[in-house]
C-alpha positions as CSV (number, residue, x, y, z in Angstrom):
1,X,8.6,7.5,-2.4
2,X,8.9,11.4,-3.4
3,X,6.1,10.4,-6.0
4,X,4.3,8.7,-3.7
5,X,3.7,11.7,-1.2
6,X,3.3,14.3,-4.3
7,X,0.5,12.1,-4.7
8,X,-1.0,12.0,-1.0
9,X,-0.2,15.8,-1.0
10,X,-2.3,16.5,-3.9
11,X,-5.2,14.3,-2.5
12,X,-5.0,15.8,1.0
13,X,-5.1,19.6,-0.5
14,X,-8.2,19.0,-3.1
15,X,-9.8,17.3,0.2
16,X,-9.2,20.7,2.4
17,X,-10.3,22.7,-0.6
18,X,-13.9,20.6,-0.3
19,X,-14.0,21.1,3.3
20,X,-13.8,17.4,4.1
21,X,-11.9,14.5,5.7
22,X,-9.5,12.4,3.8
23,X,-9.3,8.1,5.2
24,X,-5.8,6.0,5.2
25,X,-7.6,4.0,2.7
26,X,-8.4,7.1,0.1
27,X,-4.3,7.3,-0.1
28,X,-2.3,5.7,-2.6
29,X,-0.3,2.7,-2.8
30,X,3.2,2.5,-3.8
31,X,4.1,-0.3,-6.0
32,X,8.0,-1.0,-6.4
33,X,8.7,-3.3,-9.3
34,X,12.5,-4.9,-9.4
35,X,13.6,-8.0,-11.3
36,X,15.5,-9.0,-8.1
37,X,16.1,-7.9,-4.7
38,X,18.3,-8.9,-1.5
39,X,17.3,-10.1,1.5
40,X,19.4,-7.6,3.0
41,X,18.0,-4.8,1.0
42,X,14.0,-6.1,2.1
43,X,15.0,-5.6,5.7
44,X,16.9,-2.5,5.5
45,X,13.3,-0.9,4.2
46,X,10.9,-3.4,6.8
47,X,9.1,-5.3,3.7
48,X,7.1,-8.1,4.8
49,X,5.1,-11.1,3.4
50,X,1.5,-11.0,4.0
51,X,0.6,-14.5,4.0
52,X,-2.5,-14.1,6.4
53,X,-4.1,-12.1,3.0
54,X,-3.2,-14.9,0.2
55,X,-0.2,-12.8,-1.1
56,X,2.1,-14.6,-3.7
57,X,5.7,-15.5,-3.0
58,X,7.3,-12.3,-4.2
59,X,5.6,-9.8,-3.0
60,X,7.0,-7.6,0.1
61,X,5.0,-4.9,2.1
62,X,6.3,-2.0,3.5
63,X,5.6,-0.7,7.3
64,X,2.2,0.4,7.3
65,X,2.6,3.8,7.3
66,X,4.5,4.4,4.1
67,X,1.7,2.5,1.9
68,X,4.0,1.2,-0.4
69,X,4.7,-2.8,-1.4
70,X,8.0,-3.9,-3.3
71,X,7.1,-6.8,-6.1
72,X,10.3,-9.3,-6.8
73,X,9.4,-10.4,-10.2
74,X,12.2,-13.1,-10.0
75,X,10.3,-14.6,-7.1
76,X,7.0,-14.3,-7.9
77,X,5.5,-18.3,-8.8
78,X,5.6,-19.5,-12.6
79,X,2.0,-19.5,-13.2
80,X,-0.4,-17.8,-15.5
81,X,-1.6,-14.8,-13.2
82,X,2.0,-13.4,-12.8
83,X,3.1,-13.5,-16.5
84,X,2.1,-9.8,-16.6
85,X,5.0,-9.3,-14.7
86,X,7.2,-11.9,-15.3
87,X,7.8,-10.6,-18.3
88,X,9.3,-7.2,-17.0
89,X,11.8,-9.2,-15.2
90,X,15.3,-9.9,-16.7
91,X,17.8,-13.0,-17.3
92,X,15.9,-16.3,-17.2
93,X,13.0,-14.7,-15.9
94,X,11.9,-12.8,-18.2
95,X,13.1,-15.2,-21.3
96,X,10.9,-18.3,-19.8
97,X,8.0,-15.8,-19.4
98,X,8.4,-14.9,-23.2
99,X,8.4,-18.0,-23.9
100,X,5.2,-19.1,-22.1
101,X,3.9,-16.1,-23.6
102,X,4.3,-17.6,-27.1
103,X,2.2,-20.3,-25.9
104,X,-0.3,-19.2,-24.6
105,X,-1.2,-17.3,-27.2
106,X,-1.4,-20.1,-29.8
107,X,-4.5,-21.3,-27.5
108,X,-5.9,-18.1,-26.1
109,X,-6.7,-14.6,-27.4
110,X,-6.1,-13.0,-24.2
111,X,-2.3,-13.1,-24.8
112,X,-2.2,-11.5,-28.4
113,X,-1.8,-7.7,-26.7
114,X,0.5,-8.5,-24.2
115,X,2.1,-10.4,-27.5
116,X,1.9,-7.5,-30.1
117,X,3.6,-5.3,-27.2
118,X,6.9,-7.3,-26.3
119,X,7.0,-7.7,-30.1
120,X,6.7,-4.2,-30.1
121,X,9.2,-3.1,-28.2
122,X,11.7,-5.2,-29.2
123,X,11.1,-4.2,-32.7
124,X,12.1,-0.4,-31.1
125,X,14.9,-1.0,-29.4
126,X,17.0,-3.2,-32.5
127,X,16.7,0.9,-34.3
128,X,18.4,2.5,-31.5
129,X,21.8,4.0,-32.4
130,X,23.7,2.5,-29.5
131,X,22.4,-0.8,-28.9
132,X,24.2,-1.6,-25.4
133,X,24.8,-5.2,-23.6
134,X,21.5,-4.8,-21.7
135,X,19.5,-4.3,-25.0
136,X,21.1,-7.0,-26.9
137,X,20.1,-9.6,-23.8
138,X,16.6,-7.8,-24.4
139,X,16.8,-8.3,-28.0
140,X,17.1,-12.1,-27.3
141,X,14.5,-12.6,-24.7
142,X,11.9,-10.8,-26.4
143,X,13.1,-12.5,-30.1
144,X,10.1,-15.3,-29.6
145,X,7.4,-12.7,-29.1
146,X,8.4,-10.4,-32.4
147,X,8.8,-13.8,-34.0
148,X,5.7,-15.6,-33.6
149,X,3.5,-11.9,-33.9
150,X,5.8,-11.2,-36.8
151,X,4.2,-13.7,-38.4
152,X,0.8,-12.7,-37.5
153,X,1.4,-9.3,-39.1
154,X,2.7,-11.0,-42.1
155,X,-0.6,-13.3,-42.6
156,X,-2.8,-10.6,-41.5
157,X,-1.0,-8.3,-44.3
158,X,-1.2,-11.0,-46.6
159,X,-5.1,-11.2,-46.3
160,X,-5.4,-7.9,-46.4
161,X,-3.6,-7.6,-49.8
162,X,-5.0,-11.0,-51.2
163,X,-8.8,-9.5,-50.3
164,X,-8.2,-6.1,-52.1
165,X,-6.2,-7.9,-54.8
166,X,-8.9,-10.5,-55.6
167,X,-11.6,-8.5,-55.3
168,X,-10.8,-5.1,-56.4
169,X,-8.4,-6.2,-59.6
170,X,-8.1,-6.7,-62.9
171,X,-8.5,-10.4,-64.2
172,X,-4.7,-10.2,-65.3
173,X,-3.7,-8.7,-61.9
174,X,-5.4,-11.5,-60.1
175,X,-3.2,-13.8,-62.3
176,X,0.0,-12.4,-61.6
177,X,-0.8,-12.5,-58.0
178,X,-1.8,-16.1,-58.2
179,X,1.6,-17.0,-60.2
180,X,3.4,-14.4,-57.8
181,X,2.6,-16.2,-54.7
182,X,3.0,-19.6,-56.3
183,X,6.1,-18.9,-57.2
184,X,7.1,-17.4,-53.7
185,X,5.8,-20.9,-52.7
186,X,7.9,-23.2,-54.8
187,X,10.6,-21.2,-56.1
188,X,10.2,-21.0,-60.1
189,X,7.3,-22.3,-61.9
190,X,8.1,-25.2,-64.3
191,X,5.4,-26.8,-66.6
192,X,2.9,-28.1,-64.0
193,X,2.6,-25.2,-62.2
194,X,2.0,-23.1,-64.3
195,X,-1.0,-24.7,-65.4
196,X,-1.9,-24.5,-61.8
197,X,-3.0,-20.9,-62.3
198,X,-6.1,-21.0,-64.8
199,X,-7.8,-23.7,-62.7
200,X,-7.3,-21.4,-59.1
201,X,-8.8,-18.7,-60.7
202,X,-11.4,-20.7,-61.6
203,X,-12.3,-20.9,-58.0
204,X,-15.0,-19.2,-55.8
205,X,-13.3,-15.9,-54.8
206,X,-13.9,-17.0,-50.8
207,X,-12.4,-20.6,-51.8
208,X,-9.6,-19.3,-54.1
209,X,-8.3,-17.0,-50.9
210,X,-8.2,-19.5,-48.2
211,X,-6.5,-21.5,-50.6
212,X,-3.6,-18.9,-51.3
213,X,-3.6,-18.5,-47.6
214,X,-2.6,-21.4,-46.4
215,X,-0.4,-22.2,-49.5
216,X,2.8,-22.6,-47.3
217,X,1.3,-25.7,-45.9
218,X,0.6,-27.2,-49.5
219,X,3.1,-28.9,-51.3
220,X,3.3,-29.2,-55.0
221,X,1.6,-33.3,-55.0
222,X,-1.3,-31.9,-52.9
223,X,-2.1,-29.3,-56.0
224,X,-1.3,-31.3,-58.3
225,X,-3.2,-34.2,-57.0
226,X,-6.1,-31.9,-56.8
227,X,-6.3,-29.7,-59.7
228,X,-3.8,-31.7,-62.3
229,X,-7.1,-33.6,-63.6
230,X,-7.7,-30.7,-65.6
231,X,-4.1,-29.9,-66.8
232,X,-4.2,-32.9,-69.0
């Protein structure tokens, strides 16, 4: 609240130094987010629904003249609009919104920076020095997120590198990469596979690259069955 009349003094004193009125509606609103909140603690400060104005569960306002609102993230309605700040919450709350989170971004791109920043900072708080009990349940419900974008880093590092590598190296280089990633792949490379290599690099550089791309999803009949008429 202190913050919230700093504010409203430093509006009402650039509006005396212009030599003009200031409106109730030129003055800023206090938002107060909380994972949880008591019933008892709502009244004590007045905080109201506004259902007349299409307000979601969740959200309390304060008496009219101290322009504020206090958000309950626990209680706010599991849908799409509200995972902004579901995912601030804690416990349950906050682990289910993760979760959701994950989801949605495997079908829309609107998710991927909400995604890269829970990944983020859970990536920032597992190098603290003293991890406490709150982080590690942090750790946990943000594990999804830096999971699944985690991934994304590692593919989009992996195109990066195969791109440069394919295009800017030597012909040996390439074939090291080739047998490299194969091998990361399947492990060792016996006979067959390594008579996999010459007829990849025979590939069209755009072809050969989606196909070390998605070589995790290949398995070693699938090559086999399409380049072993050559090995022979």
């Amino acid at each position: 609240m202190l913050k919230l009349y700093t504010v409203h003094g430093d509006l009402l004193r650039q509006a005396k130094r212009e030599k003009r009125s200031l409106s109730e509606k030129e003055l800023s609103c206090l938002w107060i987010l909380t994972p949880s909140c008591s019933a008892r603690i709502l009244n004590r400060f007045g905080a109201t629904t506004q259902e007349s104005e299409n307000w979601v569960e969740g959200v309390y306002f304060l008496p009219e003249s101290l322009k504020g609102a206090i958000v309950v993230i626990n209680q706010l309605p599991v849908i799409e609009d509200t995972l902004w700040l579901r995912v601030l919450g804690k416990g349950r709350t906050q682990k289910q919104a993760v979760e959701e989170l994950v989801q949605l971004s495997e079908r829309s791109s609107r998710w991927h920076q909400l995604l890269e920043i829970l990944a983020s900072w859970r990536k920032n708080i597992e190098v603290k020095d003293n991890v406490s009990e709150e982080d590690r349940e942090l750790i946990m419900n943000l594990s999804p997120a830096y999971l699944k974008q985690r991934e994304e880093w590692r593919q989009e590092g992996l195109q990066e590198g195969l791109q440069e590598g394919l295009q800017e190296g030597s012909l040996q280089g390439q074939r090291l990469m080739v047998a490299s990633l194969l091998e990361g792949r399947f492990g060792s490379l016996d006979e067959e596979l390594s008579g996999l290599i010459a007829a990849i690099m025979e590939l069209p550089l755009t072809e050969r690259t989606e196909l070390l791309l998605n070589l995790s999803n290949a398995s070693r009949e699938d090559l086999l069955a399409r380049f072993g008429r050559g090995l022979n």
